[in-house]
PyMOL Python script that loads the backbone (N, CA, C, O; Angstrom):
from pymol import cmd

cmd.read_pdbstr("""\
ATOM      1  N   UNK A   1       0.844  -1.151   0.000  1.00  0.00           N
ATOM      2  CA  UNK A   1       0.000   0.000   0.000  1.00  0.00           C
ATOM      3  C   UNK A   1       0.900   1.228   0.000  1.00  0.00           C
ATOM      4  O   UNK A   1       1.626   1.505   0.955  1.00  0.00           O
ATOM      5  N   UNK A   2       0.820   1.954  -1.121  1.00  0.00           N
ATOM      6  CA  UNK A   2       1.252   3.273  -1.120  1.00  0.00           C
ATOM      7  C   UNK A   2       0.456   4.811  -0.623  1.00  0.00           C
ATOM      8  O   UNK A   2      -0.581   5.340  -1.023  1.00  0.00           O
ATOM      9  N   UNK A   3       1.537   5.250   0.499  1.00  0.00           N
ATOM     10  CA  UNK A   3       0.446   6.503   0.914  1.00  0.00           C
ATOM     11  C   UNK A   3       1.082   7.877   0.727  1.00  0.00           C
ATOM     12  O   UNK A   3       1.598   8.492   1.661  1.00  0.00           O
ATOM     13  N   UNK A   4       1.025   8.280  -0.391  1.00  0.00           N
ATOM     14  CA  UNK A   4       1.666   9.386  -1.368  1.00  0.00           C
ATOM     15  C   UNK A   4       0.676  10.374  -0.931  1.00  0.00           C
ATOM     16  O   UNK A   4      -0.551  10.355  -0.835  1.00  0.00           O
ATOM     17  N   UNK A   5       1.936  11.573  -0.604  1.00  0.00           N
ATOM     18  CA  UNK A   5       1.556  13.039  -0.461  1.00  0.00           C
ATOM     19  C   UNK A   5       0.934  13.503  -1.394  1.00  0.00           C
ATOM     20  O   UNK A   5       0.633  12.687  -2.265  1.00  0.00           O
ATOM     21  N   UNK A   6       0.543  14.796  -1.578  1.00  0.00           N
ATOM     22  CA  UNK A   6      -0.669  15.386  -2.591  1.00  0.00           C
ATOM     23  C   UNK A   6       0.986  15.728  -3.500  1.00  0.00           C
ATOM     24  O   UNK A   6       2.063  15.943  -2.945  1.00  0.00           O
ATOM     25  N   UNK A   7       0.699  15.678  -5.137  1.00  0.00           N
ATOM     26  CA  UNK A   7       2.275  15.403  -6.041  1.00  0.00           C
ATOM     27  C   UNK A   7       1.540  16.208  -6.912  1.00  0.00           C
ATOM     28  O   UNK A   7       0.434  15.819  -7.286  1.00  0.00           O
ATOM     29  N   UNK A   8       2.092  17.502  -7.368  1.00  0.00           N
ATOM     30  CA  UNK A   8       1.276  18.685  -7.874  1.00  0.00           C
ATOM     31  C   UNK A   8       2.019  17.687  -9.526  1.00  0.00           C
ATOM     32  O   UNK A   8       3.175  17.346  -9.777  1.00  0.00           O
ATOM     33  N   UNK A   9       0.671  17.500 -10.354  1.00  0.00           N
ATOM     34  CA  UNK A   9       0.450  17.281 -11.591  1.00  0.00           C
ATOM     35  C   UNK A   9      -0.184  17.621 -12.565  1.00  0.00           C
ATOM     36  O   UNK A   9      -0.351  18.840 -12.536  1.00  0.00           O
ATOM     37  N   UNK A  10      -0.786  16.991 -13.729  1.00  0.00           N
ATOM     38  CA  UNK A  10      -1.847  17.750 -14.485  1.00  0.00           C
ATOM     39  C   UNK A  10      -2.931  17.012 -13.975  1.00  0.00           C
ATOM     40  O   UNK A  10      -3.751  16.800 -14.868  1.00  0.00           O
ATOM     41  N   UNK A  11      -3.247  16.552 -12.922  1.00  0.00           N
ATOM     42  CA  UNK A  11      -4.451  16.132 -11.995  1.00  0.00           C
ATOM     43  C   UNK A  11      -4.691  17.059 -11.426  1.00  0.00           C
ATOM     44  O   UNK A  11      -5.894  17.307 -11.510  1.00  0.00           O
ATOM     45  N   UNK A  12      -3.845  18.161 -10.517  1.00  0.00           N
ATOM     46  CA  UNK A  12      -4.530  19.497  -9.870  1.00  0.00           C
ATOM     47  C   UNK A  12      -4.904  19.976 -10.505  1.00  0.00           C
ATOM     48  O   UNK A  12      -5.750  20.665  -9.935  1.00  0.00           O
ATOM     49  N   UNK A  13      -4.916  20.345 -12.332  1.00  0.00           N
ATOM     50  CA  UNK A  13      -5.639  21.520 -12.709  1.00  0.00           C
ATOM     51  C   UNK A  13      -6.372  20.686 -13.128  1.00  0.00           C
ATOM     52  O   UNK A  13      -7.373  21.318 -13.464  1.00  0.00           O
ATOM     53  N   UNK A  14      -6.608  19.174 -13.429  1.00  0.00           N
ATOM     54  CA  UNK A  14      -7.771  18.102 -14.101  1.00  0.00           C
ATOM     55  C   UNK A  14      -8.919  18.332 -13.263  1.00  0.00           C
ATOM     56  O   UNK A  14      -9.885  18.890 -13.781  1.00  0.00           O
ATOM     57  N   UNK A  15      -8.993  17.851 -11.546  1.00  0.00           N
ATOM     58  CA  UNK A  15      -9.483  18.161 -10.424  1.00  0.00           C
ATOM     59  C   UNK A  15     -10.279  19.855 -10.012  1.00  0.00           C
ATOM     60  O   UNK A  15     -11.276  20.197  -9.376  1.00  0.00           O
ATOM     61  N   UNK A  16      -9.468  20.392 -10.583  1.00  0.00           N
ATOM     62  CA  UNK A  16     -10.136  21.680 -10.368  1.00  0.00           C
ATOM     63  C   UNK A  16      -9.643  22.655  -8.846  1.00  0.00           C
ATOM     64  O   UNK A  16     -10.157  23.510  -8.125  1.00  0.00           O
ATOM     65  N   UNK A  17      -8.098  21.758  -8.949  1.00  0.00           N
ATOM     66  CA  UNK A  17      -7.882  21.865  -7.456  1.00  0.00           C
ATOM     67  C   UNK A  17      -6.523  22.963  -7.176  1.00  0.00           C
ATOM     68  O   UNK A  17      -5.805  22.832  -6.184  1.00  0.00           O
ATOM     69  N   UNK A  18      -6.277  24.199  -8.357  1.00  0.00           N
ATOM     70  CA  UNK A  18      -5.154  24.703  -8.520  1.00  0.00           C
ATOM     71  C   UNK A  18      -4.851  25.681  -7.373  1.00  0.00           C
ATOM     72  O   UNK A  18      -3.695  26.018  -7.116  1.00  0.00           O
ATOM     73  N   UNK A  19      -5.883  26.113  -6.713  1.00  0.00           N
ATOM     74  CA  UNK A  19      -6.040  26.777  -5.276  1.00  0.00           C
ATOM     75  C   UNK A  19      -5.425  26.075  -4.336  1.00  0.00           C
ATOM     76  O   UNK A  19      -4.753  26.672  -3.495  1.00  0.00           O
ATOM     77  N   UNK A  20      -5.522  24.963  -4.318  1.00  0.00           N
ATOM     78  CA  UNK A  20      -5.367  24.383  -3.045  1.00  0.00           C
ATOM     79  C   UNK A  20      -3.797  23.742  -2.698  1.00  0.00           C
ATOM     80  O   UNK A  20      -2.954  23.091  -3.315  1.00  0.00           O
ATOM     81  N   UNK A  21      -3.937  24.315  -1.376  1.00  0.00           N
ATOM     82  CA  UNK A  21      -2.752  24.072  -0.372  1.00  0.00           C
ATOM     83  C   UNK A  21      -2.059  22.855  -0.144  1.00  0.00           C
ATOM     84  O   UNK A  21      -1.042  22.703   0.533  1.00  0.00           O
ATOM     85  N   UNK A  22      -2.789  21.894  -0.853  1.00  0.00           N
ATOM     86  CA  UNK A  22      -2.081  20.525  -0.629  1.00  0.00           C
ATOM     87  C   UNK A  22      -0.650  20.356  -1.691  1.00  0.00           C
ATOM     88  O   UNK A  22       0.394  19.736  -1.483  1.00  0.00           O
ATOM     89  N   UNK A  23      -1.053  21.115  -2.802  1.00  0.00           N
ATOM     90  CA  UNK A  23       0.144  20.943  -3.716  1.00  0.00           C
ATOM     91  C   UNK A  23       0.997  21.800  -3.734  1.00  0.00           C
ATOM     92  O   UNK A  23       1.960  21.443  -4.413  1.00  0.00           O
ATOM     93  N   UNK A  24       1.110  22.871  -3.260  1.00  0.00           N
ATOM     94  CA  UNK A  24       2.011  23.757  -3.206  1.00  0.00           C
ATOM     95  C   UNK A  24       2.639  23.748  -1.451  1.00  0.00           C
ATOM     96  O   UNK A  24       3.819  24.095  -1.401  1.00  0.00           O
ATOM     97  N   UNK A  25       2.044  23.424  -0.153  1.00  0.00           N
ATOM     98  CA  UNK A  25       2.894  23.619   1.020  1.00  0.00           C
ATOM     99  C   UNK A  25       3.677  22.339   1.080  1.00  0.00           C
ATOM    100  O   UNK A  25       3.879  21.451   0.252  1.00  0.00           O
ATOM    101  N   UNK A  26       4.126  22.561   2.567  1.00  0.00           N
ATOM    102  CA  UNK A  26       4.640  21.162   3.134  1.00  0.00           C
ATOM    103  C   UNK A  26       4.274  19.957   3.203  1.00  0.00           C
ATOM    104  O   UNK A  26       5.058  19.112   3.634  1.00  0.00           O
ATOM    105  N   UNK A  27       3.186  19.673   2.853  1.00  0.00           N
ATOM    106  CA  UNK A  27       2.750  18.354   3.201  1.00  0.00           C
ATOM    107  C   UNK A  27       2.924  17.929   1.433  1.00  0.00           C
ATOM    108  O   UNK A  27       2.614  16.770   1.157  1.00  0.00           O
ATOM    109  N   UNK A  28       3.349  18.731   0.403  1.00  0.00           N
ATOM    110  CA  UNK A  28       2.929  18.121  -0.791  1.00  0.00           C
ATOM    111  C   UNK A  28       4.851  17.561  -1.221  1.00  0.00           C
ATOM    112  O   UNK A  28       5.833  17.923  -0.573  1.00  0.00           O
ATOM    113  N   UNK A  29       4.868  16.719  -2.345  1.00  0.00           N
ATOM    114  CA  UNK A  29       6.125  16.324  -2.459  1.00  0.00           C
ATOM    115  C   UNK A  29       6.708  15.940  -4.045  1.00  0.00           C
ATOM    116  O   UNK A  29       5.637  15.621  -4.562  1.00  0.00           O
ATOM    117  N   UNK A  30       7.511  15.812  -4.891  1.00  0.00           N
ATOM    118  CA  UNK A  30       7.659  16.122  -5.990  1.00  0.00           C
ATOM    119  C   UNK A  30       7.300  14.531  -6.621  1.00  0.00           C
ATOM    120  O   UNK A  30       6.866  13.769  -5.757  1.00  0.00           O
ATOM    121  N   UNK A  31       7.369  14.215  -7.370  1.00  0.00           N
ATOM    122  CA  UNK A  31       7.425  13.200  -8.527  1.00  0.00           C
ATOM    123  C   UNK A  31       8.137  11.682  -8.422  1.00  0.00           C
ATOM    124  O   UNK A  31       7.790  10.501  -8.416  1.00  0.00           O
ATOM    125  N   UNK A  32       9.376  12.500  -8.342  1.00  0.00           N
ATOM    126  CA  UNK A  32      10.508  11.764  -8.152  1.00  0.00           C
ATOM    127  C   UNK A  32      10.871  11.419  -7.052  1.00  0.00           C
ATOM    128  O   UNK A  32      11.488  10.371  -6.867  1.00  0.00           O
ATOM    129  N   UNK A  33      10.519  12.326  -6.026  1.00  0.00           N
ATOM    130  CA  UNK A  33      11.077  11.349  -4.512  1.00  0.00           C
ATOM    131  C   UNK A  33       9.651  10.522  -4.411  1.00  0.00           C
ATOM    132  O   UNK A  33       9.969   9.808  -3.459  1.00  0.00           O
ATOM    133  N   UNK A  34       8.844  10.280  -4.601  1.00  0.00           N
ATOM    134  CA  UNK A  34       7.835   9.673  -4.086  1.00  0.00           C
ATOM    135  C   UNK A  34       7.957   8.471  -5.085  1.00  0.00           C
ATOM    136  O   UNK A  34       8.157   7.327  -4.676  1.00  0.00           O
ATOM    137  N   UNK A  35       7.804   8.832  -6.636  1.00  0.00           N
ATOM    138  CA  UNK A  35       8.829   7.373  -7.162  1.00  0.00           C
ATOM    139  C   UNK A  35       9.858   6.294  -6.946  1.00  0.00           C
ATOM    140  O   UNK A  35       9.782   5.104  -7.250  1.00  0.00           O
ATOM    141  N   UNK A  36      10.823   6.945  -6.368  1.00  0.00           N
ATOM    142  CA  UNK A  36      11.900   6.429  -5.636  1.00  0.00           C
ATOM    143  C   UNK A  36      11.731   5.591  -4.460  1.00  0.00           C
ATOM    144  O   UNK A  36      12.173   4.448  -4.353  1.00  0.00           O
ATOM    145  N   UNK A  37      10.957   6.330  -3.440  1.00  0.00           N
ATOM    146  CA  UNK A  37      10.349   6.282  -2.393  1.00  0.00           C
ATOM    147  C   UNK A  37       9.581   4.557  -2.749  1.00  0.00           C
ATOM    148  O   UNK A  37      10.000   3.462  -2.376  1.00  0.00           O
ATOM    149  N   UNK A  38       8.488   4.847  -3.497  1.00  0.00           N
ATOM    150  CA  UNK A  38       7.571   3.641  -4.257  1.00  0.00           C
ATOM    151  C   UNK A  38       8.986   2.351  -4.673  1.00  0.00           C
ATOM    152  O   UNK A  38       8.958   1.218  -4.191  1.00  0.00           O
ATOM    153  N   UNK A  39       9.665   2.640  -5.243  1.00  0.00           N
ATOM    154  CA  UNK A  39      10.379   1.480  -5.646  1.00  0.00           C
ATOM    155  C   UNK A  39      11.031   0.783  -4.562  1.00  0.00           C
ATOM    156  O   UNK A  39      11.118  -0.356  -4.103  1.00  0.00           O
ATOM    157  N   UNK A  40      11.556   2.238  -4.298  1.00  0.00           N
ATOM    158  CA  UNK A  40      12.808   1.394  -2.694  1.00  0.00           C
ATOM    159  C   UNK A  40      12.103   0.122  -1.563  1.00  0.00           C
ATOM    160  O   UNK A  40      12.729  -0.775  -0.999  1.00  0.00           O
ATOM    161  N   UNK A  41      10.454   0.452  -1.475  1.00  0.00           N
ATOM    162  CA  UNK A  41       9.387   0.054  -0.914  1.00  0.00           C
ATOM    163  C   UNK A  41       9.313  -0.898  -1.436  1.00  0.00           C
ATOM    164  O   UNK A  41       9.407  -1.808  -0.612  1.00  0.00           O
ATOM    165  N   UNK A  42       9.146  -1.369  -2.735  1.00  0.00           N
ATOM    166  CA  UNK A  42       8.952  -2.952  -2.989  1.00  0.00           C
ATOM    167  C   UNK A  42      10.236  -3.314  -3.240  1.00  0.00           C
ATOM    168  O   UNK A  42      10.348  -4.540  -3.228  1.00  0.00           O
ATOM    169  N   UNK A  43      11.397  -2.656  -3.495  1.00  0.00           N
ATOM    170  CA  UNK A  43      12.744  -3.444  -3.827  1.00  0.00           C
ATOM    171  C   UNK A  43      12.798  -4.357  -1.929  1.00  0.00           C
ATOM    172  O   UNK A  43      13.517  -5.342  -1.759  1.00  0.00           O
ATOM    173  N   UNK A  44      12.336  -4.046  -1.315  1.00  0.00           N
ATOM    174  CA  UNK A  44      12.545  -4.022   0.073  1.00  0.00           C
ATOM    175  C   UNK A  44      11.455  -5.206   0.810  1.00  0.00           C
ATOM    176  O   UNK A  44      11.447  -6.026   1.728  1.00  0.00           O
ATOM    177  N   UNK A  45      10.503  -4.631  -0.357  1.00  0.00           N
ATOM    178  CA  UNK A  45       9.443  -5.927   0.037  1.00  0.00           C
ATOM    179  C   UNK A  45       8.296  -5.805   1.093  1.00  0.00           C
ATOM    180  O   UNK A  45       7.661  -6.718   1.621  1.00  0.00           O
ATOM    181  N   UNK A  46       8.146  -3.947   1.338  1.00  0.00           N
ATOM    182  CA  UNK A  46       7.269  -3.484   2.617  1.00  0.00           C
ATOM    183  C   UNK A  46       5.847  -3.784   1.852  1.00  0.00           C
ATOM    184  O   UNK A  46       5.529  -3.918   0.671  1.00  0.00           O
ATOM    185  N   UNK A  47       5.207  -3.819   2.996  1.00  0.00           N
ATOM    186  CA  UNK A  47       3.620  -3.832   3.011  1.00  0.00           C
ATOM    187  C   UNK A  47       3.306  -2.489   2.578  1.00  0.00           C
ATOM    188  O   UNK A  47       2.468  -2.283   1.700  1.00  0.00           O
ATOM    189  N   UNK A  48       4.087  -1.362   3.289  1.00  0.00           N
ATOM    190  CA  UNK A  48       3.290  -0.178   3.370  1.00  0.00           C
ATOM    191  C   UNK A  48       4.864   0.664   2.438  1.00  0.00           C
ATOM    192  O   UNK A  48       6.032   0.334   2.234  1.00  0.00           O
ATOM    193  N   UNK A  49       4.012   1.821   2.116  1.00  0.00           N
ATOM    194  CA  UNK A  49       5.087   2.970   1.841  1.00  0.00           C
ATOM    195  C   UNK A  49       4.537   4.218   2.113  1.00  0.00           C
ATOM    196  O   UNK A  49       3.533   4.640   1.539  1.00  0.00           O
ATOM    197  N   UNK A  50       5.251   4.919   3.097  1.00  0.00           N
ATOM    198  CA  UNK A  50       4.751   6.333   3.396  1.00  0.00           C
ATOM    199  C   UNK A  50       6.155   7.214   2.886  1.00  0.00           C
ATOM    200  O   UNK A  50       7.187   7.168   3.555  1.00  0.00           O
ATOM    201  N   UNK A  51       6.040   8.102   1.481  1.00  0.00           N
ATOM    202  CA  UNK A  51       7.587   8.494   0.914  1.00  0.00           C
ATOM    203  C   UNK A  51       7.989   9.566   1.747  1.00  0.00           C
ATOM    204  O   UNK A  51       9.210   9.688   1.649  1.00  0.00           O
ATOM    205  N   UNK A  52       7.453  10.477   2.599  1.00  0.00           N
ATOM    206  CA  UNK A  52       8.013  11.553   3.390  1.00  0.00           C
ATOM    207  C   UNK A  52       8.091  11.058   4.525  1.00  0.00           C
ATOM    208  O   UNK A  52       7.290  10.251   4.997  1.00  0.00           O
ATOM    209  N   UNK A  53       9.291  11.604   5.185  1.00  0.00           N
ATOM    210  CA  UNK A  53       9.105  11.398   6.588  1.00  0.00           C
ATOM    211  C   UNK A  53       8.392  11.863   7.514  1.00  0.00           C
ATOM    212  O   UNK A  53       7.934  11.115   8.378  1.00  0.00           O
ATOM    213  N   UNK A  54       8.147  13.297   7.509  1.00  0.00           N
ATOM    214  CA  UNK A  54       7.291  13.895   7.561  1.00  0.00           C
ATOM    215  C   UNK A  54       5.737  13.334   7.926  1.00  0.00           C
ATOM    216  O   UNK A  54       5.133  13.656   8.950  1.00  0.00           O
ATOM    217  N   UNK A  55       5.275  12.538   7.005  1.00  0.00           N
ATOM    218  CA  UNK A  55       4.266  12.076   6.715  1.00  0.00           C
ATOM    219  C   UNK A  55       4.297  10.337   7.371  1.00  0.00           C
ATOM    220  O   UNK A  55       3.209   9.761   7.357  1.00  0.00           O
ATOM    221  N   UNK A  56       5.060   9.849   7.714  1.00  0.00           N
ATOM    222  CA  UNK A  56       5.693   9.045   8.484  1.00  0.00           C
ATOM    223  C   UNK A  56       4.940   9.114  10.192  1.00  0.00           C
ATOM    224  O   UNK A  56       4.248   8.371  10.889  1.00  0.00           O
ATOM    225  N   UNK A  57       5.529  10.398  10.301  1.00  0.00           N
ATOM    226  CA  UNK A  57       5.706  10.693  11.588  1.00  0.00           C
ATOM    227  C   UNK A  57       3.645  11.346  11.702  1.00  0.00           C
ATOM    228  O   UNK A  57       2.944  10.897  12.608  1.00  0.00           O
ATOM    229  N   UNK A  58       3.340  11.873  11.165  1.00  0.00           N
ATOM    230  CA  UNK A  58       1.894  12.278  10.986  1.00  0.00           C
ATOM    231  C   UNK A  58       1.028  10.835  10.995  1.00  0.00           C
ATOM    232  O   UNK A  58       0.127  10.929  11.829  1.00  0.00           O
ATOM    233  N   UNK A  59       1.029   9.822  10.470  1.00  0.00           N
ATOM    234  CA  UNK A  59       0.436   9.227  10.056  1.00  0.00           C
ATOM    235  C   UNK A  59      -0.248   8.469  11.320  1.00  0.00           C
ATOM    236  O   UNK A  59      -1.463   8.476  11.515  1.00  0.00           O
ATOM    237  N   UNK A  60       0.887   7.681  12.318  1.00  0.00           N
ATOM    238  CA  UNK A  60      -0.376   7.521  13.786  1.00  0.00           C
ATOM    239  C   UNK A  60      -0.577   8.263  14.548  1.00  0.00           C
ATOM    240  O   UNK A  60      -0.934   7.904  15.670  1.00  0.00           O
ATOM    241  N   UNK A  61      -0.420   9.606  14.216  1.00  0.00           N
ATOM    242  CA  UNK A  61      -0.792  10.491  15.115  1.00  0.00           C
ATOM    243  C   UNK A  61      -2.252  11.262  14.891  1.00  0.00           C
ATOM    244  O   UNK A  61      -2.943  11.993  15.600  1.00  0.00           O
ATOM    245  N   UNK A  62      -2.383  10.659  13.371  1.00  0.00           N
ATOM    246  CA  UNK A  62      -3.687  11.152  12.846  1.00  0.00           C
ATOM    247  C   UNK A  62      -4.675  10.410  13.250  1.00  0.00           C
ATOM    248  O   UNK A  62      -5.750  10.880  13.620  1.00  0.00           O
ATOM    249  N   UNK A  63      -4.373   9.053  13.211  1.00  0.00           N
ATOM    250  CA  UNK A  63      -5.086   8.147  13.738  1.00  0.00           C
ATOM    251  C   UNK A  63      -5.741   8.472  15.411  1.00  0.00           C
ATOM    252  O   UNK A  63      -6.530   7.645  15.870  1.00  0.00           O
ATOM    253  N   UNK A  64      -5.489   9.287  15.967  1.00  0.00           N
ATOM    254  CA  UNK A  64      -5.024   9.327  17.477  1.00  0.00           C
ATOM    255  C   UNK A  64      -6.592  10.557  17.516  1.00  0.00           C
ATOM    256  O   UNK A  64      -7.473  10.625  18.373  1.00  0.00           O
ATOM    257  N   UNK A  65      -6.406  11.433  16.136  1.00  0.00           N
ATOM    258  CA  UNK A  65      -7.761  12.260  16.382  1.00  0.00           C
ATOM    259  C   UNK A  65      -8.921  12.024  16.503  1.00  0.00           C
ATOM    260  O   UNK A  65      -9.130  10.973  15.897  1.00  0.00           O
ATOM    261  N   UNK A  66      -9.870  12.415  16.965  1.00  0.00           N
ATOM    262  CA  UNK A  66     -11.326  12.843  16.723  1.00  0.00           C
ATOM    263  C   UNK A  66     -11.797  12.317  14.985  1.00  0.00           C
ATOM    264  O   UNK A  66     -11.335  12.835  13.969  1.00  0.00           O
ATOM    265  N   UNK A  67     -12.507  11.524  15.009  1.00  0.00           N
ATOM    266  CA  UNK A  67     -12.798  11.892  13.254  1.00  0.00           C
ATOM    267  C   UNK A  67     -13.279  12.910  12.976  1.00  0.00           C
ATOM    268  O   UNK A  67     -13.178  13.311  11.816  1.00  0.00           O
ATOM    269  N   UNK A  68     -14.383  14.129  14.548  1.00  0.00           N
ATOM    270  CA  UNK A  68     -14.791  15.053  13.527  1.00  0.00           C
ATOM    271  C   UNK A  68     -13.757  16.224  13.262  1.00  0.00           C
ATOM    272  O   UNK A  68     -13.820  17.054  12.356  1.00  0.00           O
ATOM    273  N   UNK A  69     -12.701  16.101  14.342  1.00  0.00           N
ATOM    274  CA  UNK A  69     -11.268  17.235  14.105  1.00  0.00           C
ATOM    275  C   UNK A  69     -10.646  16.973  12.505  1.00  0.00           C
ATOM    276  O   UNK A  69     -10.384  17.844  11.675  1.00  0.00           O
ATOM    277  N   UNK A  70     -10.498  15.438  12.357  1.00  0.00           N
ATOM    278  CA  UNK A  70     -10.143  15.105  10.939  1.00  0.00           C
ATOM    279  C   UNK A  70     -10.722  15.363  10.346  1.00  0.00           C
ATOM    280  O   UNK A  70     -10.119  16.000   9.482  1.00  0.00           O
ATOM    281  N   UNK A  71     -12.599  15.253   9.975  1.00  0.00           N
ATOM    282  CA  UNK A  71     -13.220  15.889   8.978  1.00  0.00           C
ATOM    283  C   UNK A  71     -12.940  17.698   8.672  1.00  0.00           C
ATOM    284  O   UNK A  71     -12.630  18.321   7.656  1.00  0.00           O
ATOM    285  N   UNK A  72     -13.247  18.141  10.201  1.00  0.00           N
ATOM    286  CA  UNK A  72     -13.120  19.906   9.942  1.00  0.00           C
ATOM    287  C   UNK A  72     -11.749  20.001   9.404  1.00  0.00           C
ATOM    288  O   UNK A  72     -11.801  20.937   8.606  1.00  0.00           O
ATOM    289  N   UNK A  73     -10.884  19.656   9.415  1.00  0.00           N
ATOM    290  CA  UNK A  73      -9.042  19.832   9.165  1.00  0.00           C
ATOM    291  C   UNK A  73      -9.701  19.707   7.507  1.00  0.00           C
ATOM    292  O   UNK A  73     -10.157  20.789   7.137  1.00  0.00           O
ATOM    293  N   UNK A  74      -9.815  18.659   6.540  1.00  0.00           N
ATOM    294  CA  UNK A  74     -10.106  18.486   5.798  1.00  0.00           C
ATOM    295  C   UNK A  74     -10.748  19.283   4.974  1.00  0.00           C
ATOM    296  O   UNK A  74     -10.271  19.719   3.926  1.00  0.00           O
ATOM    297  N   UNK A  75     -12.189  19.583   5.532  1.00  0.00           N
ATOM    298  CA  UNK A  75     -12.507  20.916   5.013  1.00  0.00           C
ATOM    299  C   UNK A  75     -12.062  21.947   4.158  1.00  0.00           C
ATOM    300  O   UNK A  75     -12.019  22.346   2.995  1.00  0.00           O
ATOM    301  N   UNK A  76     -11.466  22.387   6.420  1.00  0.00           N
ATOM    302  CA  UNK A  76     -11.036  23.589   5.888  1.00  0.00           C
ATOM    303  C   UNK A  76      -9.981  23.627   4.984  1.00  0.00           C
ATOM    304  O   UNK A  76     -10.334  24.399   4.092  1.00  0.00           O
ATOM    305  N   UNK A  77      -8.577  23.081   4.688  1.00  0.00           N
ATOM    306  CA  UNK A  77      -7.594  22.645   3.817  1.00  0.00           C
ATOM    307  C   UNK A  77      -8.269  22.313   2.632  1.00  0.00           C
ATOM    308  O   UNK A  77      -7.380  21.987   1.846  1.00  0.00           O
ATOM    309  N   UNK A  78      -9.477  22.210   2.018  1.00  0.00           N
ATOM    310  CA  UNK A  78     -10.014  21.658   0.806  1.00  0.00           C
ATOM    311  C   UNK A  78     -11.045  23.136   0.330  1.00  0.00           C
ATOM    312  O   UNK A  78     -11.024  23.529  -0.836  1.00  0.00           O
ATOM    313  N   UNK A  79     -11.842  23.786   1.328  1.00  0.00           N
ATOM    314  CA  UNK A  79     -12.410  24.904   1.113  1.00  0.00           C
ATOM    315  C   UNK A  79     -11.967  26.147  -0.098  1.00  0.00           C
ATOM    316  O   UNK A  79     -12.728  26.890  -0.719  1.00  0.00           O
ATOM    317  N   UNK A  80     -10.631  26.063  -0.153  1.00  0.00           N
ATOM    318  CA  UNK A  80     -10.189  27.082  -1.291  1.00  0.00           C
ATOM    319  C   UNK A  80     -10.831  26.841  -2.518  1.00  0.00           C
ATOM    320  O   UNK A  80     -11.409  27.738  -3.134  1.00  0.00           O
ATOM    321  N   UNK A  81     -10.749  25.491  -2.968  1.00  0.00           N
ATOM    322  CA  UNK A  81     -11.273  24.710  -3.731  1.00  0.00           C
ATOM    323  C   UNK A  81     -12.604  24.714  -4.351  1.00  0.00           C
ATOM    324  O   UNK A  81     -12.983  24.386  -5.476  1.00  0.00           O
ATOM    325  N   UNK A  82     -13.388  25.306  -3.017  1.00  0.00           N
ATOM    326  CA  UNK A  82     -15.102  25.465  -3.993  1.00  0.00           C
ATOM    327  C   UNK A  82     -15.090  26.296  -4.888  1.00  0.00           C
ATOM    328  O   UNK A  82     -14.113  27.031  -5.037  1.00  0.00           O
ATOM    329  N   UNK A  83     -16.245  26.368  -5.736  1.00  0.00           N
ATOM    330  CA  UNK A  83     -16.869  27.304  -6.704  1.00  0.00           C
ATOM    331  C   UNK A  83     -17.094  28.397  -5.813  1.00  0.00           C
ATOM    332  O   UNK A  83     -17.358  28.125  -4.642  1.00  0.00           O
ATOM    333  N   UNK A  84     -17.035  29.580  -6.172  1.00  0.00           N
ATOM    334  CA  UNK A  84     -17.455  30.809  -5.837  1.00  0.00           C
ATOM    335  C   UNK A  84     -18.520  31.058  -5.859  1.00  0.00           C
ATOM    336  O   UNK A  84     -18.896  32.189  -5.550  1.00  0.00           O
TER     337      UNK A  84
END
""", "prot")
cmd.dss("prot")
cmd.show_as("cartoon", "prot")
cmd.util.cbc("prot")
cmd.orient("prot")
């Protein structure tokens, strides 16, 4: 299972999603390390691949929230995104 950061492509402007904060801040990550990332992961033979560390370290801690803190987080981080 691969759990890839938001990877700014021609899917953000496909999506409708060129506003949004996932592909341009910190949490988003390029092409190529997350490729790399993906291979090194099965050269290795893991179940899982999380390519940032970053995102590593986030990942049971997210688990640890509220689902409705996770839904509002979501949201709001996705809100740029509506139609006007």
């Amino acid at each position: 299972m691969v759990c890839p950061p938001a990877i700014p492509t021609a899917f953000q402007a496909t999506a409708g999603m060129q506003r949004s904060a996932l592909f341009s801040g910190w949490l988003s990550s390029d092409v190529e390390t997350v490729a790399k990332a993906i291979w090194s992961g099965f050269q290795q033979n893991r179940r899982q691949v999380i390519p940032t560390w970053y995102l590593t370290l986030l990942a049971p801690i997210t688990r640890l929230l509220p689902e409705s803190l996770s839904i509002w987080m979501a949201k709001r981080t996705l809100r740029k995104n509506l139609p006007e």
